[in-house]
Backbone as CSV, one residue per row, in Angstrom:
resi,resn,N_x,N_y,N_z,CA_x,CA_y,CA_z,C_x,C_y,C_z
1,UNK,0.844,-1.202,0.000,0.000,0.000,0.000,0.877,1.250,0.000
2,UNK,0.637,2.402,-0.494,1.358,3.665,-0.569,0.986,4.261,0.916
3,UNK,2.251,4.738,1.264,2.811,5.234,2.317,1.876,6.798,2.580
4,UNK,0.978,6.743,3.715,0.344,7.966,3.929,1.291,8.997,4.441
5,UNK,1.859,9.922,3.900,2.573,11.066,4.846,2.097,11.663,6.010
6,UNK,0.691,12.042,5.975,0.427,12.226,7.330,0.385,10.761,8.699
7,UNK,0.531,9.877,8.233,0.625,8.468,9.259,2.380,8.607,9.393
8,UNK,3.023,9.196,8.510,4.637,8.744,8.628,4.725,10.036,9.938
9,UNK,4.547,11.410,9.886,4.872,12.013,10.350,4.129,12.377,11.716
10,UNK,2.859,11.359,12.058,2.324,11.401,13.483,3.719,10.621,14.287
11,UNK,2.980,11.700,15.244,3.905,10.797,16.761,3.218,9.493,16.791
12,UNK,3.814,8.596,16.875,3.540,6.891,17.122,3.551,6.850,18.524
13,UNK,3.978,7.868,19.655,3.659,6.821,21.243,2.590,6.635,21.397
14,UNK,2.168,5.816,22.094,0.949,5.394,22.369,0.908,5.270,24.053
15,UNK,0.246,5.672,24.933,-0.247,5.084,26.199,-0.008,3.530,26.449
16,UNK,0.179,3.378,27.094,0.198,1.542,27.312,-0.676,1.562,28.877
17,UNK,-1.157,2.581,29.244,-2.117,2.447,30.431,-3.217,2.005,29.811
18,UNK,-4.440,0.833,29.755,-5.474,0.648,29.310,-6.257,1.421,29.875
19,UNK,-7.407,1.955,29.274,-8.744,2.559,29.815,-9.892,2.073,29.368
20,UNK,-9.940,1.407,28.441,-10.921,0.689,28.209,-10.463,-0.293,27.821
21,UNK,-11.831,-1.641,27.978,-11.272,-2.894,26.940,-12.438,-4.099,26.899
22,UNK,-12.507,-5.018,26.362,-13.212,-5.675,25.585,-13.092,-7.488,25.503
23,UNK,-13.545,-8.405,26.412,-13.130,-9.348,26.344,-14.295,-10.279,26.104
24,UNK,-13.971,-11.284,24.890,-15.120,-11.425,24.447,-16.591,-11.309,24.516
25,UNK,-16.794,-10.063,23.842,-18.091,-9.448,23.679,-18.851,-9.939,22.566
26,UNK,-19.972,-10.071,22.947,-20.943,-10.552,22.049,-22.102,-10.070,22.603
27,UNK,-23.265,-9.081,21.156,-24.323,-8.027,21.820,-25.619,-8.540,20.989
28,UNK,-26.561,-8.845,21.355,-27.541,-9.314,21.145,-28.627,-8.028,21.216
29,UNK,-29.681,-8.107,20.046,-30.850,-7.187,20.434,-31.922,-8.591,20.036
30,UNK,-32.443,-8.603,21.129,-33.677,-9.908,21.038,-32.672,-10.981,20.713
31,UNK,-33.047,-11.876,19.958,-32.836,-12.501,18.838,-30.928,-12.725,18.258
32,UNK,-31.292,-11.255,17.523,-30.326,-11.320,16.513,-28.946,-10.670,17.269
33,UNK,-27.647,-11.333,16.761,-26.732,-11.121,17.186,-25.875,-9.846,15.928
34,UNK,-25.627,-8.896,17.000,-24.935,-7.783,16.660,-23.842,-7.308,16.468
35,UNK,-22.981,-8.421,17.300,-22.082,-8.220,17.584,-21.179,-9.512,18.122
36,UNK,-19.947,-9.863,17.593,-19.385,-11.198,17.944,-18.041,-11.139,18.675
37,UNK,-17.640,-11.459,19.446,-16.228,-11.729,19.955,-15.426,-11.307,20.065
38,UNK,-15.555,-9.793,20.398,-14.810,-8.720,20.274,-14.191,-8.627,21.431
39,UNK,-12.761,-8.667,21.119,-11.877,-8.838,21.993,-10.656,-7.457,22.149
40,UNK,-10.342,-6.474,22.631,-9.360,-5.366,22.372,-9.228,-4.264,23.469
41,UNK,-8.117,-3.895,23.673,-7.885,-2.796,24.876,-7.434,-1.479,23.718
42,UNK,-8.355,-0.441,24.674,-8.215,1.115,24.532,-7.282,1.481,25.090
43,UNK,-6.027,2.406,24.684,-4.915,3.172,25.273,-5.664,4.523,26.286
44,UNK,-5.286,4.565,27.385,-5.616,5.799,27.940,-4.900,7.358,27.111
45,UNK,-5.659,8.380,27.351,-5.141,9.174,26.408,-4.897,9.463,25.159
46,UNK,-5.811,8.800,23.923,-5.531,8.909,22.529,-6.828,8.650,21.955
47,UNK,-6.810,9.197,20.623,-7.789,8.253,20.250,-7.848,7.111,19.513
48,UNK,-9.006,6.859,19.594,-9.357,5.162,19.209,-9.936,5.163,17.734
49,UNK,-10.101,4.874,16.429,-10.814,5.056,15.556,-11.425,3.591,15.486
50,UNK,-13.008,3.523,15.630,-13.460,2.497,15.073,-13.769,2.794,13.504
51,UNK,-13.787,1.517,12.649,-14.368,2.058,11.410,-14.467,0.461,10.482
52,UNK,-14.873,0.865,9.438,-16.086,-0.486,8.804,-17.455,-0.216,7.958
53,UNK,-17.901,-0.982,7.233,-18.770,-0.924,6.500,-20.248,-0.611,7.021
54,UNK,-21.019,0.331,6.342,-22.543,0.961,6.883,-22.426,-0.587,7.880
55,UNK,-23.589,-0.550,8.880,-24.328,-2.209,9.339,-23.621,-3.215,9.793
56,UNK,-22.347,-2.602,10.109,-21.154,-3.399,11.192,-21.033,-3.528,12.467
57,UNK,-21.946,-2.807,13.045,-22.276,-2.553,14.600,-21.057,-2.020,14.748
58,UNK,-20.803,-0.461,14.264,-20.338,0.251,15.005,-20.659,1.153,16.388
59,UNK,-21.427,1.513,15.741,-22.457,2.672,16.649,-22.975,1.839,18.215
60,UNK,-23.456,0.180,17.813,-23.234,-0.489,18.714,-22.858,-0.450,19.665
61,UNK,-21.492,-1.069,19.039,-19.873,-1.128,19.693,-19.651,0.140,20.892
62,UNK,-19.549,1.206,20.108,-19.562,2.437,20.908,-20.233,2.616,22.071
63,UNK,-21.251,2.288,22.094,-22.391,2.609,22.696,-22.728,1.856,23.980
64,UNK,-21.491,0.291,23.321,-21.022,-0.364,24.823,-20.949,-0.035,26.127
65,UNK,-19.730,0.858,25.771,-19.020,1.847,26.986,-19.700,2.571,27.540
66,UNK,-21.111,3.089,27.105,-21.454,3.774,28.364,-22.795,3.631,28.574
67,UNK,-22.792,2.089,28.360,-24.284,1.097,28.221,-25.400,1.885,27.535
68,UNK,-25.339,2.341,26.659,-26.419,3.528,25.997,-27.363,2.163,25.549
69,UNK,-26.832,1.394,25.083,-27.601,0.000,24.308,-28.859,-0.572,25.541
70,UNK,-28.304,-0.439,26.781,-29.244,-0.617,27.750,-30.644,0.229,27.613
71,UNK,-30.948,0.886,26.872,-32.041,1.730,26.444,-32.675,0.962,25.537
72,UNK,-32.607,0.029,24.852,-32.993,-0.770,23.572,-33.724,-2.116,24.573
73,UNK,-34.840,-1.917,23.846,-35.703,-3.250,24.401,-35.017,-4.499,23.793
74,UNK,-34.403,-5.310,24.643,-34.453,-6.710,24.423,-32.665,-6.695,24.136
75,UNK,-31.793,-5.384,24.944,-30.473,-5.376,24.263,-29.960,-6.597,25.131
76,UNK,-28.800,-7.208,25.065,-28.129,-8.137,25.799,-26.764,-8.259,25.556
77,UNK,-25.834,-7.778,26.496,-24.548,-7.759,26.489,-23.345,-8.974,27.193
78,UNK,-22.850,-9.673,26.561,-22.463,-10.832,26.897,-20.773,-10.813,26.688
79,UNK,-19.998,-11.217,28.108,-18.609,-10.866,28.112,-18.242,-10.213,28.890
80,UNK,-17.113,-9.477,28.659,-16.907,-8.521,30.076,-15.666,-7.364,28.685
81,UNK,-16.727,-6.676,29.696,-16.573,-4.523,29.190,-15.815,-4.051,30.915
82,UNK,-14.577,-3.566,30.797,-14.151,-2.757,31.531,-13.647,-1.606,31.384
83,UNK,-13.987,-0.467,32.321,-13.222,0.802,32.670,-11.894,0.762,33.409
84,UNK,-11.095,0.822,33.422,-9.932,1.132,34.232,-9.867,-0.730,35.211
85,UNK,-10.361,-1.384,34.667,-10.382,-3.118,35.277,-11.565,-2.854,36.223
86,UNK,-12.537,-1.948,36.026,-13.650,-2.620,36.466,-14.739,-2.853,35.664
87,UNK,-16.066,-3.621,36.045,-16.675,-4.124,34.707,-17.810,-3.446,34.927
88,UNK,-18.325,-2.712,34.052,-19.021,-1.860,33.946,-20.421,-2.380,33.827
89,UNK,-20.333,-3.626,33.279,-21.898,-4.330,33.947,-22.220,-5.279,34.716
90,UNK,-21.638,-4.787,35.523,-21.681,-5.814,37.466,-23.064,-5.166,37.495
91,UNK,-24.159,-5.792,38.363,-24.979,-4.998,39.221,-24.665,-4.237,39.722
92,UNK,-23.440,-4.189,40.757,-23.347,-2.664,41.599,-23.446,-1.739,40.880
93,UNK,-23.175,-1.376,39.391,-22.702,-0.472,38.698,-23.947,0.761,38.758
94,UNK,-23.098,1.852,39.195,-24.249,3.059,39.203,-24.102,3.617,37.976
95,UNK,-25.414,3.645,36.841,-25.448,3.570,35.202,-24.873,5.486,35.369
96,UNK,-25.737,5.713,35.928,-25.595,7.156,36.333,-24.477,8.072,35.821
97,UNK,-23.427,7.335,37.085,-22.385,7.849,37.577,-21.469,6.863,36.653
98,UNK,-21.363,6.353,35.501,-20.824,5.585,34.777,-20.934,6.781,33.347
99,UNK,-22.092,7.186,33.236,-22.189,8.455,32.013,-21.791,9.784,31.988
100,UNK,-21.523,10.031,33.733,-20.595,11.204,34.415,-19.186,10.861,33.631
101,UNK,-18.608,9.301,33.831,-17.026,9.087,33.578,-17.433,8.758,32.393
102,UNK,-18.231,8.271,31.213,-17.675,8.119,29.916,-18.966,8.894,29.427
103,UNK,-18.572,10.418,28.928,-19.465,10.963,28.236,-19.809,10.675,26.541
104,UNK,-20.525,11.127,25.967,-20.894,10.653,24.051,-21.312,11.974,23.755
105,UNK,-20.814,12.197,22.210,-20.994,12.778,21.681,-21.282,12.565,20.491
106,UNK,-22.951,12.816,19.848,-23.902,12.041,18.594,-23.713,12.601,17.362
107,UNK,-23.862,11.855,16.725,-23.771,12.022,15.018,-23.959,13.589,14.610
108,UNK,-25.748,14.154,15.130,-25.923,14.984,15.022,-25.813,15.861,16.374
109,UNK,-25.677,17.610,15.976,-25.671,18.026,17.204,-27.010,18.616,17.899
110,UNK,-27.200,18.094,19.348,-28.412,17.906,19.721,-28.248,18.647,20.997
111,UNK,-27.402,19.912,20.608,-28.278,20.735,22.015,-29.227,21.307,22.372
112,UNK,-29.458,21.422,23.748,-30.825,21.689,24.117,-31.501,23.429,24.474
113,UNK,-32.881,23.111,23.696,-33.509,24.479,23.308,-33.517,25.313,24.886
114,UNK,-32.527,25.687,25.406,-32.333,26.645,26.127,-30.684,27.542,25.763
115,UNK,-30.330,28.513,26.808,-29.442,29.397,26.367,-28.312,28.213,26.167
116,UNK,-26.867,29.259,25.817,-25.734,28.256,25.858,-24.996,27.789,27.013
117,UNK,-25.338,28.877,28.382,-25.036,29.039,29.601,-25.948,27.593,30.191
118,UNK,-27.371,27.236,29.768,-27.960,26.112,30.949,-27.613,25.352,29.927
119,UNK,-26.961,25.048,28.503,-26.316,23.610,27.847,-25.423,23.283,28.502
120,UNK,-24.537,23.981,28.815,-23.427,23.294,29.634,-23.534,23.041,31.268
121,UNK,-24.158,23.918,31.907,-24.355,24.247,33.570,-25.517,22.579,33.496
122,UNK,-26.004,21.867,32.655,-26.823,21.020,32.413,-26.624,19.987,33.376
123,UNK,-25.509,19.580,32.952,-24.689,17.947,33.647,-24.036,18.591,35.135
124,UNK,-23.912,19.703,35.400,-23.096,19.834,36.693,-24.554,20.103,37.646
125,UNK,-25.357,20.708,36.696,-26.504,20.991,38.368,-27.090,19.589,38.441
126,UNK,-27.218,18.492,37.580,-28.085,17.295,38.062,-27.345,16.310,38.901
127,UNK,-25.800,16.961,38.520,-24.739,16.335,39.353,-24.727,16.968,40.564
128,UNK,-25.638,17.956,41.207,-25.505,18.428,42.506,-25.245,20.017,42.765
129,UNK,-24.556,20.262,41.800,-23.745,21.854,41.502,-24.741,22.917,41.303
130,UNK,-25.047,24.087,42.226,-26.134,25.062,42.321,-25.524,25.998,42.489
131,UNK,-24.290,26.289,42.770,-23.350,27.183,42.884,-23.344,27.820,42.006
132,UNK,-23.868,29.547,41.310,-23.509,30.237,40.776,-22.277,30.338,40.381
133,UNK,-21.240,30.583,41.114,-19.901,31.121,40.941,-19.174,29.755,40.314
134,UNK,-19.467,28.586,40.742,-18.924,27.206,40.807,-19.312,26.939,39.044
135,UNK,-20.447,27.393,38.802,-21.126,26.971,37.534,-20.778,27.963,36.905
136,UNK,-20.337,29.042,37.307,-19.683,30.213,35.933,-18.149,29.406,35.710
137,UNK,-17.577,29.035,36.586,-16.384,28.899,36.401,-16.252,27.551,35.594
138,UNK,-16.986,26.816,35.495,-17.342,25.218,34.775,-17.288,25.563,33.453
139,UNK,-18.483,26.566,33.021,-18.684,26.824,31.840,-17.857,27.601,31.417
140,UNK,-16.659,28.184,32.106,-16.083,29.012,31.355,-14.725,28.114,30.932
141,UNK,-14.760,27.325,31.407,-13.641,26.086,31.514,-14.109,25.246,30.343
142,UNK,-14.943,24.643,30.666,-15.629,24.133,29.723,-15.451,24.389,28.223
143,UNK,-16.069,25.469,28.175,-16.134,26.460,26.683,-14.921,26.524,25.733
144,UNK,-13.302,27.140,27.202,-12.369,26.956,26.538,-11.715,25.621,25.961
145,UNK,-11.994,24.787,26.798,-11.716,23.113,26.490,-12.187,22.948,24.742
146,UNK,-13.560,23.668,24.731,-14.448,23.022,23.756,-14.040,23.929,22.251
147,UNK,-12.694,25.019,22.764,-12.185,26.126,21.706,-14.085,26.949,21.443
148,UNK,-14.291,26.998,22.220,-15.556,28.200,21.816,-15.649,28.552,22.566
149,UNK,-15.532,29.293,23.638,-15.322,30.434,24.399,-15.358,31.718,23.798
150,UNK,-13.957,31.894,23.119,-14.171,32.895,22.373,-15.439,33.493,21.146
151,UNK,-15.925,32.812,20.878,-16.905,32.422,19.792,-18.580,32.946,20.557
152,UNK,-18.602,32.363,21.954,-19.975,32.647,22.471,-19.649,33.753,23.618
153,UNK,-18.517,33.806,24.230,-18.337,34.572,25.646,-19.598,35.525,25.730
154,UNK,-19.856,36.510,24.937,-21.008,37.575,24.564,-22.358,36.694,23.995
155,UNK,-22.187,35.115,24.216,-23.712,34.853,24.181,-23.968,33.831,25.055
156,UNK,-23.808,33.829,25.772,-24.003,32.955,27.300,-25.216,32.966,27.198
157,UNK,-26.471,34.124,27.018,-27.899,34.086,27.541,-28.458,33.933,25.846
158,UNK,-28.168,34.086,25.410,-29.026,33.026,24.036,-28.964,32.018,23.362
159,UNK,-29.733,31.681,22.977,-30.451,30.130,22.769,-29.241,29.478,21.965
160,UNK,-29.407,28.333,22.217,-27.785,27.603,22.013,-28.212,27.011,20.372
161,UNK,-29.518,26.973,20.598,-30.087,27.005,18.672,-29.687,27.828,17.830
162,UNK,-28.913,29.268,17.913,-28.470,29.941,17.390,-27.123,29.915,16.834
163,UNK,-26.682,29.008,17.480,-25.285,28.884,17.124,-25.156,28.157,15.288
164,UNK,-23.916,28.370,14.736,-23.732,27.876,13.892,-23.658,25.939,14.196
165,UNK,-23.909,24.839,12.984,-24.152,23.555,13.120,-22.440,22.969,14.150
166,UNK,-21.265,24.096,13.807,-20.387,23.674,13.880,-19.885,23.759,15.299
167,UNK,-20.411,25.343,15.796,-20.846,25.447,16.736,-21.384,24.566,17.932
168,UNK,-22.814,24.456,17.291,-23.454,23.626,18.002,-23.091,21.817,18.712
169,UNK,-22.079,21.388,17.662,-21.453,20.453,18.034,-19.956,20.441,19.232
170,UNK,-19.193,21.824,19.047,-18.326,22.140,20.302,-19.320,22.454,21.365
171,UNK,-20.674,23.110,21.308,-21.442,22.971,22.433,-21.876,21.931,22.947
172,UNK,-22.032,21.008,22.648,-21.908,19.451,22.966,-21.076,18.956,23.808
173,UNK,-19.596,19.142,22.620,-18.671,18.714,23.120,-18.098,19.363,24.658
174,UNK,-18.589,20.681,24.984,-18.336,21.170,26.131,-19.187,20.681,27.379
175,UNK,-20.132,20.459,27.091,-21.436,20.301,27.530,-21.081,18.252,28.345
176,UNK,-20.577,17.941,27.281,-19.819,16.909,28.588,-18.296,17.026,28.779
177,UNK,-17.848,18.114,28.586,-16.759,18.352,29.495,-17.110,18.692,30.522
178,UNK,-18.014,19.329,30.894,-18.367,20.410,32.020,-18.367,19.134,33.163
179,UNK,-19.095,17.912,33.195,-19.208,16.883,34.303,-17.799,16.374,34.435
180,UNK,-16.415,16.333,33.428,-15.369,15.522,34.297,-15.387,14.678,34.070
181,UNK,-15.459,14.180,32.582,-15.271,12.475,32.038,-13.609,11.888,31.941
182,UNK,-14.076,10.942,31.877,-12.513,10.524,31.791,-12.456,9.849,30.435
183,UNK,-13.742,9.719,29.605,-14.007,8.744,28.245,-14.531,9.851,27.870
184,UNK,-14.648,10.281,26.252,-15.372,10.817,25.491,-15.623,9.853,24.130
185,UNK,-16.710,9.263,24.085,-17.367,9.008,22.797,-17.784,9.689,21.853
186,UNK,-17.519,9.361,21.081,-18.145,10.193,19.254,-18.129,9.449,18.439
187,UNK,-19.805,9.566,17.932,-20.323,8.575,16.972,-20.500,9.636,15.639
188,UNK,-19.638,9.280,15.057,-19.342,10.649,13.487,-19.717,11.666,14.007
189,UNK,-19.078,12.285,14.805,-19.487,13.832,15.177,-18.911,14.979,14.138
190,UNK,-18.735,14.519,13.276,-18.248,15.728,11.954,-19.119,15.414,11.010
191,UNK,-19.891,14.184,10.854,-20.673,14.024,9.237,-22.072,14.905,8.651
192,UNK,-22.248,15.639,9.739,-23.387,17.027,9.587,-22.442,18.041,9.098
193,UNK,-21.234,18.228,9.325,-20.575,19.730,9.503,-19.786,19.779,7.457
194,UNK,-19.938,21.197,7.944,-19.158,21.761,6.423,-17.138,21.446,6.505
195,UNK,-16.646,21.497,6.002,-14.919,20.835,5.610,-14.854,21.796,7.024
196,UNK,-14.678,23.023,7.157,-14.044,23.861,8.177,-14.287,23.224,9.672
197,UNK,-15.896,23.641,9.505,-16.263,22.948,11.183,-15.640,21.541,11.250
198,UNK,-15.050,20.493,10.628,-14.991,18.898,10.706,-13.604,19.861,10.856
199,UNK,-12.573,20.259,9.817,-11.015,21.103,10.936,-11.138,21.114,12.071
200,UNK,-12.095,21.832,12.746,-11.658,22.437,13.778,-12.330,21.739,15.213
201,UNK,-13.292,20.541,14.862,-13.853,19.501,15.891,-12.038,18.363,16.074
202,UNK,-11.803,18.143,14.803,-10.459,17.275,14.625,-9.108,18.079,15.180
203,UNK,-8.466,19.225,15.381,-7.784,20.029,16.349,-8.207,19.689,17.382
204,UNK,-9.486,19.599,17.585,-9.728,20.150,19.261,-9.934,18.228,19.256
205,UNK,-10.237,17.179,18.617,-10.058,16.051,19.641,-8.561,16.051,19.744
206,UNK,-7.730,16.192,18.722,-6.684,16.219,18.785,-5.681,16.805,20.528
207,UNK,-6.258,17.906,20.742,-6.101,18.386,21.759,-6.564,18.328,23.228
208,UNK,-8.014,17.425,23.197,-8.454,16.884,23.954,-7.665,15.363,24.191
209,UNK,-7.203,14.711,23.636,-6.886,13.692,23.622,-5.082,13.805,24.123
210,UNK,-4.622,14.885,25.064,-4.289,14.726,25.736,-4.283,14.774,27.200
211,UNK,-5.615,14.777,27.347,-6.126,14.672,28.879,-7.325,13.108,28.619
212,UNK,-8.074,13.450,28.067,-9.328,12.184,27.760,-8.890,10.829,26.491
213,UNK,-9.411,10.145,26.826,-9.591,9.126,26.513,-10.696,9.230,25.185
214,UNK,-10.482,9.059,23.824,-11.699,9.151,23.067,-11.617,8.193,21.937
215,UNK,-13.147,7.862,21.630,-13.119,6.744,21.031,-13.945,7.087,19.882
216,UNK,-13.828,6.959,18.327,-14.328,7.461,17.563,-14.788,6.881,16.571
217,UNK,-16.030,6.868,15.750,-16.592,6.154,15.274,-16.837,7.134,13.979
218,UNK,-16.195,6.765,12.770,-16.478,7.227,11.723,-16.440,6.622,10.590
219,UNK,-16.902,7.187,9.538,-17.074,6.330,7.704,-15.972,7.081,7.081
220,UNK,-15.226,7.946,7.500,-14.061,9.169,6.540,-13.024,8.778,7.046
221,UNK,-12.253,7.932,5.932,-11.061,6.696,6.131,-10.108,8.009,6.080
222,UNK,-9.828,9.299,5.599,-8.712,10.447,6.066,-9.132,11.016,7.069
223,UNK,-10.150,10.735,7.613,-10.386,11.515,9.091,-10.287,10.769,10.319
224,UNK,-10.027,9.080,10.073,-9.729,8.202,10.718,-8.078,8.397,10.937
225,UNK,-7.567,8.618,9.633,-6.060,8.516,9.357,-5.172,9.974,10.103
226,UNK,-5.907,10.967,10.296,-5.699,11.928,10.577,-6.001,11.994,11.942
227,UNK,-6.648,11.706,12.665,-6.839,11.661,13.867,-6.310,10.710,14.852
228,UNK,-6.876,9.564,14.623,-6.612,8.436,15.969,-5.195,7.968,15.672
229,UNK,-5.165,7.528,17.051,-3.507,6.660,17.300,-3.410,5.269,17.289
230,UNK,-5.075,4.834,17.433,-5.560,3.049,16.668,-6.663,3.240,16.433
231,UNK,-6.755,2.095,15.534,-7.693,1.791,14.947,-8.212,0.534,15.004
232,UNK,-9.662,0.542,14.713,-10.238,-1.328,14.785,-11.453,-1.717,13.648
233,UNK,-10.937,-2.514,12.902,-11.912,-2.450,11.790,-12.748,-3.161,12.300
234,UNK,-14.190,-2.978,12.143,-15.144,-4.181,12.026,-15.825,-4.496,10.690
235,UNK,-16.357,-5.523,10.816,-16.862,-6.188,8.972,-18.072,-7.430,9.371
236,UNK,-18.827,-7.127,9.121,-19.862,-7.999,9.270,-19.860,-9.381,8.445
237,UNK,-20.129,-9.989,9.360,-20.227,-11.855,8.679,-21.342,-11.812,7.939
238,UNK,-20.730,-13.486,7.563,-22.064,-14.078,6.889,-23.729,-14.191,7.566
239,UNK,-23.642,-13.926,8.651,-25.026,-14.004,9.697,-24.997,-12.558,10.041
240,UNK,-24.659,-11.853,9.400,-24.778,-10.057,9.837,-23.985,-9.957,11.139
241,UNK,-23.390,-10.518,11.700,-23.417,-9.888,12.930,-21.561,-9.244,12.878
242,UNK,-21.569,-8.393,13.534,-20.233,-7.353,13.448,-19.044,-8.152,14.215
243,UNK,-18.358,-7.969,13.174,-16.560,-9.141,14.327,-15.524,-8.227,14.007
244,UNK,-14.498,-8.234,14.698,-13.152,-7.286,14.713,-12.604,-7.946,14.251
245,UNK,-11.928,-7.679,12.679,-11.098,-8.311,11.577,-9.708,-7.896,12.070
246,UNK,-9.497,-6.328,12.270,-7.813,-6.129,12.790,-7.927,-5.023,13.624
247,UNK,-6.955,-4.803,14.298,-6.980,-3.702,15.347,-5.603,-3.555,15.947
248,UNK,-5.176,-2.063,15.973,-3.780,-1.741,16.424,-3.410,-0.563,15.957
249,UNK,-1.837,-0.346,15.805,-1.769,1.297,15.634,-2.515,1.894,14.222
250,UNK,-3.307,3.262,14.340,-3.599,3.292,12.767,-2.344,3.780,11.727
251,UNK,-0.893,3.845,12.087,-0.021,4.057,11.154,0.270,2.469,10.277
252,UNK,0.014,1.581,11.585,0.184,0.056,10.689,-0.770,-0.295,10.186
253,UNK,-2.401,-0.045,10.602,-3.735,-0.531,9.803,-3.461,0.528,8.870
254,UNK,-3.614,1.648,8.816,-2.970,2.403,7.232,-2.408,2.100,6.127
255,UNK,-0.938,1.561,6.375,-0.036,1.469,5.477,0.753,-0.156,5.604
256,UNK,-0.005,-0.722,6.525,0.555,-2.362,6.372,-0.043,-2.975,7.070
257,UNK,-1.620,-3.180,6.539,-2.836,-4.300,7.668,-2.191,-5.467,7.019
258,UNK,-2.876,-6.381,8.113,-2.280,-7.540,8.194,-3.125,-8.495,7.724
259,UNK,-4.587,-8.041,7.030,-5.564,-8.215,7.004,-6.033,-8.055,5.129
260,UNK,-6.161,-9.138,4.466,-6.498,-8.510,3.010,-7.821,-8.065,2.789
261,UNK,-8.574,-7.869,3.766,-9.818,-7.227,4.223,-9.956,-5.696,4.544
262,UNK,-8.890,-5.101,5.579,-8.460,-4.563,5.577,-8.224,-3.463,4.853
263,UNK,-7.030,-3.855,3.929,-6.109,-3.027,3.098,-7.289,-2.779,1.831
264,UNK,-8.424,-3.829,1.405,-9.914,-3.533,0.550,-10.277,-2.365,1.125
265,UNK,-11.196,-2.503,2.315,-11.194,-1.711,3.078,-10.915,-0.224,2.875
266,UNK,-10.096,-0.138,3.089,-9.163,1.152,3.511,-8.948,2.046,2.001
267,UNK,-8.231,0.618,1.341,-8.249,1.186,-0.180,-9.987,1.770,-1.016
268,UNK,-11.155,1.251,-0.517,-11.981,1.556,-0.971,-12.574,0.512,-2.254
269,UNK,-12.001,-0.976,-1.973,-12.379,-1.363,-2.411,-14.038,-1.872,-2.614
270,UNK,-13.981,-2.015,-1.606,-15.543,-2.451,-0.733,-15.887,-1.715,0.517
271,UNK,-17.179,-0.985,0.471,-18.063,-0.639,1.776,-18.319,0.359,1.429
């Protein structure tokens, strides 16, 4: 395969602290199986690119980590899913306080029809936080984390619907910074946005992803290549259900999978 220049010239360290991981998983809705035998550890601190053909149980996959699938009548999760080596679907597990530590961020951006000041102050007052001063200082933290600060500072009190689409998605993205995750999920959080806004969401994971943990789920094989520090293909079987074909750094799934699935894949042969 031809040598990507931007994969030659990323930094290759990687974390070797796990933060997430995956031991044979297999996800059931009713019936039908979604998901097969997915086996793989997340580096703390980087990101993760999942990626694969439409109907691979990505979005799934994702959605693992911070049991969102538990919302789906008849979901069933089989295996063991851990945070930091604990398993995130023990009974004790407070679902709650599990979406505090691994926040998501959705395809589309879905903030809520109030100002931009109660989008973010959102997750800290249900978390307890009534503190005026405590909650200016969140959101102002927040905001800068989310590189829009500058952008809204002068619109704190209007409607967060106003913002531009591109906008509206760093309001998101702030919006679970503000609670203190230690995971950030994103399920194509650029495939609404115009070339610029998808720049400047990809800087800022870039830049987030040296404090958080993020795991990313996209169909834009240069926005995979450009961003994450691994990658994990999935490819659906002969019975539909989604299996992890290869997984590891994305400078080696790039430019030397190990996988002739894979390198199709990637090349655009198929999906």
């Amino acid at each position: 395969m031809k040598m990507n220049s931007e994969l030659l010239n990323k930094n290759t360290a990687i974390n070797n602290n796990v933060k997430l991981s995956t031991k044979g998983v297999d996800l059931y809705y009713g019936s039908f199986q979604a998901l097969r035998n997915i086996t793989l550890d997340i580096p703390e601190c980087a990101i993760t690119a999942i990626i694969g053909p439409s109907g691979c149980g990505k979005s799934s996959f994702l959605r693992i980590f911070n049991r969102m699938n538990d919302l789906i009548t008849g979901a069933k999760v089989e295996g063991l899913v851990e945070l930091t080596g604990i398993n995130i679907y023990d009974r004790s597990i407070d679902v709650v306080e599990l979406r505090k530590r691994v926040g998501m961020v959705f395809q589309k951006p879905n903030p809520f029809p109030m100002s931009v000041f109660e989008n973010v102050a959102f997750g800290p007052r249900r978390h307890g936080t009534n503190n005026l001063g405590e909650l200016e200082d969140t959101i102002e933290r927040s905001l800068h984390q989310a590189a829009l600060w500058n952008e809204v500072k002068d619109k704190l009190g209007q409607s967060a619907l106003s913002l531009s689409g591109g906008q509206q998605q760093r309001l998101c993205i702030a919006r679970v910074l503000a609670v203190e995750p230690e995971v950030i999920l994103m399920d194509e959080p650029c495939s609404a946005l115009d070339p610029v806004a998808t720049l400047k969401i990809e800087d800022l994971m870039r830049s987030l992803a040296e404090n958080y943990t993020i795991v990313i789920v996209t169909h834009n094989m240069q926005q995979a290549a450009r961003v994450s520090d691994m990658a994990a293909f999935l490819m659906m079987e002969e019975d539909r259900a989604g299996a992890l074909v290869e997984y590891g750094p994305t400078s080696q799934i790039f430019t030397n999978p190990k996988d002739k699935r894979t390198e199709d894949y990637i090349t655009g042969r198929f999906g």
